[in-house]
Biopython code that builds the backbone (N, CA, C, O; Angstrom):
import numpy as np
from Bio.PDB.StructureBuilder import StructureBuilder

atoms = [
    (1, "UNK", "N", (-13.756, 44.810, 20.036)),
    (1, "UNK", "CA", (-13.902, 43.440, 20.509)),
    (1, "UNK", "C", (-12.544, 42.813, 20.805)),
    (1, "UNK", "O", (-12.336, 41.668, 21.207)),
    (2, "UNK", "N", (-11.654, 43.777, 20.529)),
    (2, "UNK", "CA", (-10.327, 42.956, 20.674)),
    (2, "UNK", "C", (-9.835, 41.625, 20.097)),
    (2, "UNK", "O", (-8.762, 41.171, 20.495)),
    (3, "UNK", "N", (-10.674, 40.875, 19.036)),
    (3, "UNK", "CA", (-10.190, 39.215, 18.920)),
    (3, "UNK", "C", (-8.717, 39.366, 18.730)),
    (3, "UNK", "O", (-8.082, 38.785, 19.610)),
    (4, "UNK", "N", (-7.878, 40.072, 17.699)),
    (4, "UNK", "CA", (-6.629, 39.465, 17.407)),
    (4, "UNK", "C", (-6.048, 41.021, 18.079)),
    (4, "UNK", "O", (-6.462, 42.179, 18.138)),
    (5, "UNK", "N", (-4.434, 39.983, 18.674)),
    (5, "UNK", "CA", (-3.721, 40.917, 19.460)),
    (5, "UNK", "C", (-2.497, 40.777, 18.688)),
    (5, "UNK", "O", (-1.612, 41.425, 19.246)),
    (6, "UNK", "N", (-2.164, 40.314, 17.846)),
    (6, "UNK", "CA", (-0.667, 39.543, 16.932)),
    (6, "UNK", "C", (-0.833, 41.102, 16.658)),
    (6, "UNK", "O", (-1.810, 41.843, 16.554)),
    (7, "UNK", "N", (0.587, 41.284, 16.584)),
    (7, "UNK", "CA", (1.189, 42.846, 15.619)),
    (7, "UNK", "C", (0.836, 42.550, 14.288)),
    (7, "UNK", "O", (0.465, 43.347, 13.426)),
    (8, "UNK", "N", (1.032, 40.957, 14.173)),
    (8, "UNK", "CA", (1.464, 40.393, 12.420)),
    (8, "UNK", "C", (0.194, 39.889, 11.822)),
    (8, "UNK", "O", (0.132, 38.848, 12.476)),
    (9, "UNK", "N", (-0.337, 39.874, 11.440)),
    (9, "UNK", "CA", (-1.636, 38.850, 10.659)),
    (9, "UNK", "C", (-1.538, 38.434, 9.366)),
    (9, "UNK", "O", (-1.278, 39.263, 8.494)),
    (10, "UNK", "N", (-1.738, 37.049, 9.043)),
    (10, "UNK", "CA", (-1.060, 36.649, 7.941)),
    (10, "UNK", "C", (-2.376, 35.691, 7.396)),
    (10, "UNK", "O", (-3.055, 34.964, 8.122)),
    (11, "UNK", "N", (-2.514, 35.845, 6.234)),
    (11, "UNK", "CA", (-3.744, 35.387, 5.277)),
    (11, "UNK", "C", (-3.370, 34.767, 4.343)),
    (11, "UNK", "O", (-2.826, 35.490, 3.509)),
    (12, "UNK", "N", (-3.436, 33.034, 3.911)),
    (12, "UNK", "CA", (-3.056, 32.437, 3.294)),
    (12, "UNK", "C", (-4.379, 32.318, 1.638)),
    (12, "UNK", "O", (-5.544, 31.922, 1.604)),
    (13, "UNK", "N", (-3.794, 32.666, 0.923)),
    (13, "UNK", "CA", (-4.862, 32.829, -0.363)),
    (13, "UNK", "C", (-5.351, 31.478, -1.167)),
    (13, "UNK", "O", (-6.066, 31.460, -2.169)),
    (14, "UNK", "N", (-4.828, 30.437, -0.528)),
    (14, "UNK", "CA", (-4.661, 28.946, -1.248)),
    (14, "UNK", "C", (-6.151, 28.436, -1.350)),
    (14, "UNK", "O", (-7.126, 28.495, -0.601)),
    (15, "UNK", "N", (-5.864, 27.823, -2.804)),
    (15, "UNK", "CA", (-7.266, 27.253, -3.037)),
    (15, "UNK", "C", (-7.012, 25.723, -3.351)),
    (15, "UNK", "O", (-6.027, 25.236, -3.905)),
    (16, "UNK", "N", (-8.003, 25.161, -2.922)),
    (16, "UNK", "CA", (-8.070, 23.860, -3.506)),
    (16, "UNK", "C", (-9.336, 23.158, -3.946)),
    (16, "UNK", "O", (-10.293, 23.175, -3.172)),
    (17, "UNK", "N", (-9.434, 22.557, -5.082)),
    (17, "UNK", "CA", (-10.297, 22.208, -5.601)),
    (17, "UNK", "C", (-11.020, 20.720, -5.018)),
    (17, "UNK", "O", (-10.477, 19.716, -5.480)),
    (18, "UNK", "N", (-12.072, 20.490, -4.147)),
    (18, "UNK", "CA", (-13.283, 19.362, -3.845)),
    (18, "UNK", "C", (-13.275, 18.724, -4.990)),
    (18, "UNK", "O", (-13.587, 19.118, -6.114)),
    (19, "UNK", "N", (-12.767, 17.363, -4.497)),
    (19, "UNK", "CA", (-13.040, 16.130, -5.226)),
    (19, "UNK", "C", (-13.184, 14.809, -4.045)),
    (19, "UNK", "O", (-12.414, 14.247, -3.266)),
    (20, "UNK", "N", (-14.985, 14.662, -4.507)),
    (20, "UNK", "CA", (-15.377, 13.251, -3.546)),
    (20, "UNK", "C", (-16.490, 12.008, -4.577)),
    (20, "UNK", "O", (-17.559, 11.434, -4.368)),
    (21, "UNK", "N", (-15.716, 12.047, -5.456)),
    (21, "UNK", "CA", (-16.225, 10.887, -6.208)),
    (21, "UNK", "C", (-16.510, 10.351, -5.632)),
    (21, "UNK", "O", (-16.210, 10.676, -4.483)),
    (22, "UNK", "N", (-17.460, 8.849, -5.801)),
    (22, "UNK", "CA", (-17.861, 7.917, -5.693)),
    (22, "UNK", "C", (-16.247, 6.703, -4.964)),
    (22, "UNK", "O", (-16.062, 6.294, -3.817)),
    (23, "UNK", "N", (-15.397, 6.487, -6.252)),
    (23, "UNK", "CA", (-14.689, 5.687, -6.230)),
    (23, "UNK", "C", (-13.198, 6.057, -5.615)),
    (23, "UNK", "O", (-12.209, 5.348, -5.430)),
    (24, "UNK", "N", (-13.444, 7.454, -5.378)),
    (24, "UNK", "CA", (-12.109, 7.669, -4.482)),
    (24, "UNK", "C", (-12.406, 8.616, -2.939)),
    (24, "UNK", "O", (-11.483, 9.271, -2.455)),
    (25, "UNK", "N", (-13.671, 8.580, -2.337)),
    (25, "UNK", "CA", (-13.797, 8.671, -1.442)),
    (25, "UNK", "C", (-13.722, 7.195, -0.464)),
    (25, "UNK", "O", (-14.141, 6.133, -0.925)),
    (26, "UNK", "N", (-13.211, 7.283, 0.749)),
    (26, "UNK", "CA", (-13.694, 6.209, 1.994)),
    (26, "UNK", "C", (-14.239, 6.216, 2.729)),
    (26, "UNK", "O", (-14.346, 7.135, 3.541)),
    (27, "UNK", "N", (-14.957, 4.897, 2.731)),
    (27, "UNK", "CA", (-15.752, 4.940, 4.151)),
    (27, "UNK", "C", (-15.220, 4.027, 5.041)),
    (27, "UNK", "O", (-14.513, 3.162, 4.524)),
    (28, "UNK", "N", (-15.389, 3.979, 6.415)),
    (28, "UNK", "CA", (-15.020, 2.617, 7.635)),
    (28, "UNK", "C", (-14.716, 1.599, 6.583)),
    (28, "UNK", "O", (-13.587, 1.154, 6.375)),
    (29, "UNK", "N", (-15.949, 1.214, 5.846)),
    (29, "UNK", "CA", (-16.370, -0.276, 5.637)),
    (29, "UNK", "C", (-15.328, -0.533, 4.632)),
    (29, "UNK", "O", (-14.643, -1.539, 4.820)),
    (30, "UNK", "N", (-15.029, 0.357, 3.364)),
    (30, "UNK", "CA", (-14.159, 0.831, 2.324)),
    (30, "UNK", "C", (-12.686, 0.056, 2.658)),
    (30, "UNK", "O", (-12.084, -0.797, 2.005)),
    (31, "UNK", "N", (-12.322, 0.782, 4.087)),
    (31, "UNK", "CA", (-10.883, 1.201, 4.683)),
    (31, "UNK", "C", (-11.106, -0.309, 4.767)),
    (31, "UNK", "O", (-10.627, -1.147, 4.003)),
    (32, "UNK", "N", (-12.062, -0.568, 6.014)),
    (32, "UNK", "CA", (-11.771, -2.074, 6.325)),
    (32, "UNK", "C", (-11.611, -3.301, 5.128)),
    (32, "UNK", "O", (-10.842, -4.251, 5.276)),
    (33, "UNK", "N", (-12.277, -3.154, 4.196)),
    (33, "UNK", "CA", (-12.166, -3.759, 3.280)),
    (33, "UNK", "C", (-10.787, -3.509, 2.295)),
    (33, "UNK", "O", (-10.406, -4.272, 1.407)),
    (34, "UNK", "N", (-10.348, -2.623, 2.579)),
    (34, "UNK", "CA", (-9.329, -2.688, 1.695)),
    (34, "UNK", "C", (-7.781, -2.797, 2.133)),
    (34, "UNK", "O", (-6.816, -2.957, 1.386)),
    (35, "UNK", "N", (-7.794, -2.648, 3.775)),
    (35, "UNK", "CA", (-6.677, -3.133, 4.739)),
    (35, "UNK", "C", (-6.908, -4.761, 4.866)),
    (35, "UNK", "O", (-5.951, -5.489, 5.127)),
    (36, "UNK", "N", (-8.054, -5.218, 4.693)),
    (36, "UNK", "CA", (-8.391, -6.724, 4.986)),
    (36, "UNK", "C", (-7.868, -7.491, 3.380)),
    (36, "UNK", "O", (-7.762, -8.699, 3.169)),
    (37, "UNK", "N", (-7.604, -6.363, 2.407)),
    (37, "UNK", "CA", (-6.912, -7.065, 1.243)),
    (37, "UNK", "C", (-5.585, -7.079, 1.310)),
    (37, "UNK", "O", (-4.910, -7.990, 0.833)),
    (38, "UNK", "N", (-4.941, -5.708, 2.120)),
    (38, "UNK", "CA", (-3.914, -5.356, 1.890)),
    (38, "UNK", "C", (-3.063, -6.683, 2.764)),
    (38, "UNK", "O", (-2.083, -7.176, 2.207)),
    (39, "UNK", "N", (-3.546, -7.270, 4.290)),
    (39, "UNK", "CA", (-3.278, -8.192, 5.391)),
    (39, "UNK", "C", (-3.308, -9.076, 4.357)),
    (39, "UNK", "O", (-2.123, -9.397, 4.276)),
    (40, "UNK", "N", (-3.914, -9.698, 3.486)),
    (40, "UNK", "CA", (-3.902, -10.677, 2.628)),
    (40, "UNK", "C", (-2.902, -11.077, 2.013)),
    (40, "UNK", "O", (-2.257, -12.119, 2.123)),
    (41, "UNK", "N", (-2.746, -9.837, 1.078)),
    (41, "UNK", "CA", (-1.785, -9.782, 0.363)),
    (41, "UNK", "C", (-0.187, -9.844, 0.807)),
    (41, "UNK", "O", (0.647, -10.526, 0.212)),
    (42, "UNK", "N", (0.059, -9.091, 1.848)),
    (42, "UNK", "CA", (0.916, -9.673, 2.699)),
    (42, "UNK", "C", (1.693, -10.751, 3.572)),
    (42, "UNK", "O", (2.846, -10.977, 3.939)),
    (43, "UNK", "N", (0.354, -11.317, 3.706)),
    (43, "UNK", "CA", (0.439, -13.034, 4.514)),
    (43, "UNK", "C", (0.765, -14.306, 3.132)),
    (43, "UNK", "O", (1.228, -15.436, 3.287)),
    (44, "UNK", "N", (0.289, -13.564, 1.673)),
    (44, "UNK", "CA", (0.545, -14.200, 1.089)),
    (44, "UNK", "C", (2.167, -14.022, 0.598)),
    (44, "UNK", "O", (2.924, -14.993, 0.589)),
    (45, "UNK", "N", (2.437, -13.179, 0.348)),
    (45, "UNK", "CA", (3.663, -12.843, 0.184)),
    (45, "UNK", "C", (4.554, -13.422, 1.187)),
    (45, "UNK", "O", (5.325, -14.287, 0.771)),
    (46, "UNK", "N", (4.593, -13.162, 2.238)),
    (46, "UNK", "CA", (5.325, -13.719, 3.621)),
    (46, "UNK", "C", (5.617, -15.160, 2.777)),
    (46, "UNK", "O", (6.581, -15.419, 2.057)),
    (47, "UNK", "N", (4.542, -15.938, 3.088)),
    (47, "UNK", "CA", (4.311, -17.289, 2.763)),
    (47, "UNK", "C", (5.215, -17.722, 1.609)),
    (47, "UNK", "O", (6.214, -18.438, 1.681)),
    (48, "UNK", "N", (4.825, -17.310, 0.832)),
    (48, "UNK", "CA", (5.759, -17.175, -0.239)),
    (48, "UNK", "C", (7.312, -16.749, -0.230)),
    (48, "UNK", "O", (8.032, -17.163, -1.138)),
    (49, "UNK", "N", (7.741, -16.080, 0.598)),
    (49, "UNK", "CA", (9.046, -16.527, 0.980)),
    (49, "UNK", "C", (9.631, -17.335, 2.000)),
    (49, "UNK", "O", (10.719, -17.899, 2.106)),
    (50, "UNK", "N", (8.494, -17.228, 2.812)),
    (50, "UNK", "CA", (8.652, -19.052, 3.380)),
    (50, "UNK", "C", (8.990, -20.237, 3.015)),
    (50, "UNK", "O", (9.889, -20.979, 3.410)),
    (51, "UNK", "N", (7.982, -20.384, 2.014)),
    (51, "UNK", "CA", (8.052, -21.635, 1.113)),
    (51, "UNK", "C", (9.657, -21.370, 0.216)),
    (51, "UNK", "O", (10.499, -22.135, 0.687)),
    (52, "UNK", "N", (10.083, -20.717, -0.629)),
    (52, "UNK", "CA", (11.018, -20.109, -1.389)),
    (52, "UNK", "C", (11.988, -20.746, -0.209)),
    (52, "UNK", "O", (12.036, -21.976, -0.211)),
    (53, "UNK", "N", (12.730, -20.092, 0.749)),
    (53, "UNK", "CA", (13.499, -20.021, 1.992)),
    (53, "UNK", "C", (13.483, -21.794, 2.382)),
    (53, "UNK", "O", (14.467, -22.337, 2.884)),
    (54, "UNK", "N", (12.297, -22.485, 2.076)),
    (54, "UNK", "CA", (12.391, -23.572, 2.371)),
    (54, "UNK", "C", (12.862, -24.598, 1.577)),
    (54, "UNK", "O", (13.620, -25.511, 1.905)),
    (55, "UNK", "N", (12.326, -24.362, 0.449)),
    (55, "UNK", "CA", (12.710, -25.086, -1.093)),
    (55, "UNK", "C", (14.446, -24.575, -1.178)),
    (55, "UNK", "O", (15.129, -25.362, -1.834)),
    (56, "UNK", "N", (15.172, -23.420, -0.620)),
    (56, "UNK", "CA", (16.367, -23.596, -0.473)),
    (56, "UNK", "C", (16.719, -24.029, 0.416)),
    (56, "UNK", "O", (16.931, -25.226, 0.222)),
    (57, "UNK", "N", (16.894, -23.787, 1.215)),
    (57, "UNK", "CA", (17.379, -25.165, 2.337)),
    (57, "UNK", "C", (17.137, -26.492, 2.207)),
    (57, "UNK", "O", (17.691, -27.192, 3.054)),
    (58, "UNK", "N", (16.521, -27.004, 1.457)),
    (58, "UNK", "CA", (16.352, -28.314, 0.687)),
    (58, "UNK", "C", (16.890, -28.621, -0.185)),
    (58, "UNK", "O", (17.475, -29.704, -0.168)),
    (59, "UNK", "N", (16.926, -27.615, -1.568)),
    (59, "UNK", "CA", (17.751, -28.264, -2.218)),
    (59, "UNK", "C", (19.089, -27.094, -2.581)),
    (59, "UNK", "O", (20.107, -27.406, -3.199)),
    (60, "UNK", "N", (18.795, -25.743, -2.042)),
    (60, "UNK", "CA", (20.395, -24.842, -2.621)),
    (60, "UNK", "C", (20.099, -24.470, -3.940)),
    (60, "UNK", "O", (20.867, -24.195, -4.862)),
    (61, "UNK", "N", (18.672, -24.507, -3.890)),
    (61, "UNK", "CA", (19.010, -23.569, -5.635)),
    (61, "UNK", "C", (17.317, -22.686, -5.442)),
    (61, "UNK", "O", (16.271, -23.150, -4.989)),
    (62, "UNK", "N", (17.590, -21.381, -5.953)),
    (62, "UNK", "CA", (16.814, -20.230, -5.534)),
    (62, "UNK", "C", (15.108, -20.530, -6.544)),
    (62, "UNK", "O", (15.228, -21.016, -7.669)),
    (63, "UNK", "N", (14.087, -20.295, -6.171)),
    (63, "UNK", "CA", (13.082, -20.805, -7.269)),
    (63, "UNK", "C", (13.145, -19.713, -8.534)),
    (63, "UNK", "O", (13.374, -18.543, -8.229)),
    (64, "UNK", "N", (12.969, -20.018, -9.808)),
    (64, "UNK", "CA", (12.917, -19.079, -10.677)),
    (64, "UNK", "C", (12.140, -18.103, -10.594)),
    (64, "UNK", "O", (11.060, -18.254, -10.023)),
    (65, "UNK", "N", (12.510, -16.850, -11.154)),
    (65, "UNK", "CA", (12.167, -15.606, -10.583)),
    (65, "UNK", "C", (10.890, -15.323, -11.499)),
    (65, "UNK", "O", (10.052, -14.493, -11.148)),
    (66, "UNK", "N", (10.794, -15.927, -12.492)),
    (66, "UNK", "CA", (9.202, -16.107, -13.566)),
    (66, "UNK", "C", (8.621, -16.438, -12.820)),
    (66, "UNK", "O", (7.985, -15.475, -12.393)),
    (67, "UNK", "N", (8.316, -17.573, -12.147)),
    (67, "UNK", "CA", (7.657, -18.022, -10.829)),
    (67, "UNK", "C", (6.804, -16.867, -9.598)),
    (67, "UNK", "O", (5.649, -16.560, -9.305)),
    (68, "UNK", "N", (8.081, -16.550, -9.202)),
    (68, "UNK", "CA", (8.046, -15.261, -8.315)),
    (68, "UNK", "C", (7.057, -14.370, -8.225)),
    (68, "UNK", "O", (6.353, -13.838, -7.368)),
    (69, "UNK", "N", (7.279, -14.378, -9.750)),
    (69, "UNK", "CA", (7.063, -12.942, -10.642)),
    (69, "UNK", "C", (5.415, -13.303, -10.455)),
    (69, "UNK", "O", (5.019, -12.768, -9.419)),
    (70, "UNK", "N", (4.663, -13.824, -10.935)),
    (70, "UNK", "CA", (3.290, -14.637, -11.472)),
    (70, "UNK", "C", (2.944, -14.463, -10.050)),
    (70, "UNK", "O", (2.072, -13.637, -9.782)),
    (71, "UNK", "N", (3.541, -15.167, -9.049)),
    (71, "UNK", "CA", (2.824, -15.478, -7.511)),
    (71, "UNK", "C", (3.118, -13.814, -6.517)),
    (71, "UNK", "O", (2.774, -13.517, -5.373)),
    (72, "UNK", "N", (3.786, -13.123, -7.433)),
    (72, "UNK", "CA", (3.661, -11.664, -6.540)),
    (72, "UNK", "C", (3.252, -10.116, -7.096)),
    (72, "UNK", "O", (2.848, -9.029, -6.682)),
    (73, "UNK", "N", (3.683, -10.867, -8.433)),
    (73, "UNK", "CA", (3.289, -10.016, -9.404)),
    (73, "UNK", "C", (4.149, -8.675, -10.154)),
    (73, "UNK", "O", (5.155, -8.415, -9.493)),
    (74, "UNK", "N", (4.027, -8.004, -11.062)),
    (74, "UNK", "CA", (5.692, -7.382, -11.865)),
    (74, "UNK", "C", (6.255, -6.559, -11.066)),
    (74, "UNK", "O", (7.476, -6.409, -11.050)),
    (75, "UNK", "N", (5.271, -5.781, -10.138)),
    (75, "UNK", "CA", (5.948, -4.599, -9.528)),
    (75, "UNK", "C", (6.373, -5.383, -8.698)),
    (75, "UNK", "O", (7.515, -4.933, -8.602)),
    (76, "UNK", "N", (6.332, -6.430, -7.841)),
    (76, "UNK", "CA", (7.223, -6.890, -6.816)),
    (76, "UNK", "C", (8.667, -7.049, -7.116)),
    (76, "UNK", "O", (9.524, -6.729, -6.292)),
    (77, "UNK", "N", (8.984, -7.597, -8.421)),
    (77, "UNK", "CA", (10.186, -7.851, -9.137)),
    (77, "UNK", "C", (11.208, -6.558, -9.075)),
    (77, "UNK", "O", (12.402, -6.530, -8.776)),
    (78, "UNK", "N", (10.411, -5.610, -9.424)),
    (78, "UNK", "CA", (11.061, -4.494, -9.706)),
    (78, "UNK", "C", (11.033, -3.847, -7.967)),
    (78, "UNK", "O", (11.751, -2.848, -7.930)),
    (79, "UNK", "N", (10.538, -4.092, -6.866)),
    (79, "UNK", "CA", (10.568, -3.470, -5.639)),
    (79, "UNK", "C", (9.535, -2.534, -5.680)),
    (79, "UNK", "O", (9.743, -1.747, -4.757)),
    (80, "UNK", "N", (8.508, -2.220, -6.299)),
    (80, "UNK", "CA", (7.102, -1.900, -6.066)),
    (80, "UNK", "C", (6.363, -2.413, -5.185)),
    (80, "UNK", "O", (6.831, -2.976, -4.196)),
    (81, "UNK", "N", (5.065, -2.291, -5.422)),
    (81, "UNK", "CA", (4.258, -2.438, -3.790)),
    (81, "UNK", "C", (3.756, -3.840, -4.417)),
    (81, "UNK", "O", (4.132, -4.252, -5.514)),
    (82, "UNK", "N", (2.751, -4.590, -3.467)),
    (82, "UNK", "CA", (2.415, -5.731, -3.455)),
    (82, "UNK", "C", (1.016, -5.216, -3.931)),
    (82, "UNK", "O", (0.345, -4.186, -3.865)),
    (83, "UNK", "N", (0.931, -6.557, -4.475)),
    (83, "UNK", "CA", (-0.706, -6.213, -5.008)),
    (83, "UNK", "C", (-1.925, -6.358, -4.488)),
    (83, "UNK", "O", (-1.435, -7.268, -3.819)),
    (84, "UNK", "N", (-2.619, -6.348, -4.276)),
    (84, "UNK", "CA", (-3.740, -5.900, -3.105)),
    (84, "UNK", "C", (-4.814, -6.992, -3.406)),
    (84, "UNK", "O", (-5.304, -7.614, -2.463)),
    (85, "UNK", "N", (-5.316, -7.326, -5.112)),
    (85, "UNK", "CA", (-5.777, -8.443, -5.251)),
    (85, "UNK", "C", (-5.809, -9.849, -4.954)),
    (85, "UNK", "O", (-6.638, -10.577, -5.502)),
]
sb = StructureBuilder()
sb.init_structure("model")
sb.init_model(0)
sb.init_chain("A")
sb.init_seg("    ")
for serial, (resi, resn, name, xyz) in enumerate(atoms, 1):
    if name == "N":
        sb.init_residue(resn, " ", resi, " ")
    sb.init_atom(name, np.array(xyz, "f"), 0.0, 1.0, " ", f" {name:<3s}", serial, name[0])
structure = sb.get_structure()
């Protein structure tokens, strides 16, 4: 039948183990719902250095970073991701 003409043929032995839970599979609706948190979370953040950016140019003094912290949450402090809630 002729299928393979390669001199070389090479067979990869790799296994991987199926995992489709419930709570860590996606669906459309999933994705959309959870990019429509992520846009959230973002616009809030933005905002939030808006406001920050504005409150300095008003008065020259930076808002406390406890503050910050509460309205973005710990991993933001540290340069982690934003929180999705």
């Amino acid at each position: 039948m002729d299928l393979l003409e390669a001199d070389v043929v090479a067979i990869d032995g790799s296994r991987f183990k199926a995992l489709n839970a419930k709570a860590k599979n996606y669906t459309r609706g999933k994705l959309r719902q959870k990019l429509g948190k992520i846009d959230k979370a973002i616009d809030r953040y933005l905002g939030e250095l808006d406001r920050a950016d504005a409150v300095f140019e008003q008065t020259g003094t930076v808002l406390p970073e406890a503050r910050m912290e509460r309205t973005l949450g710990t991993s933001a402090k540290r340069g982690g991701a934003l929180p999705v809630n």
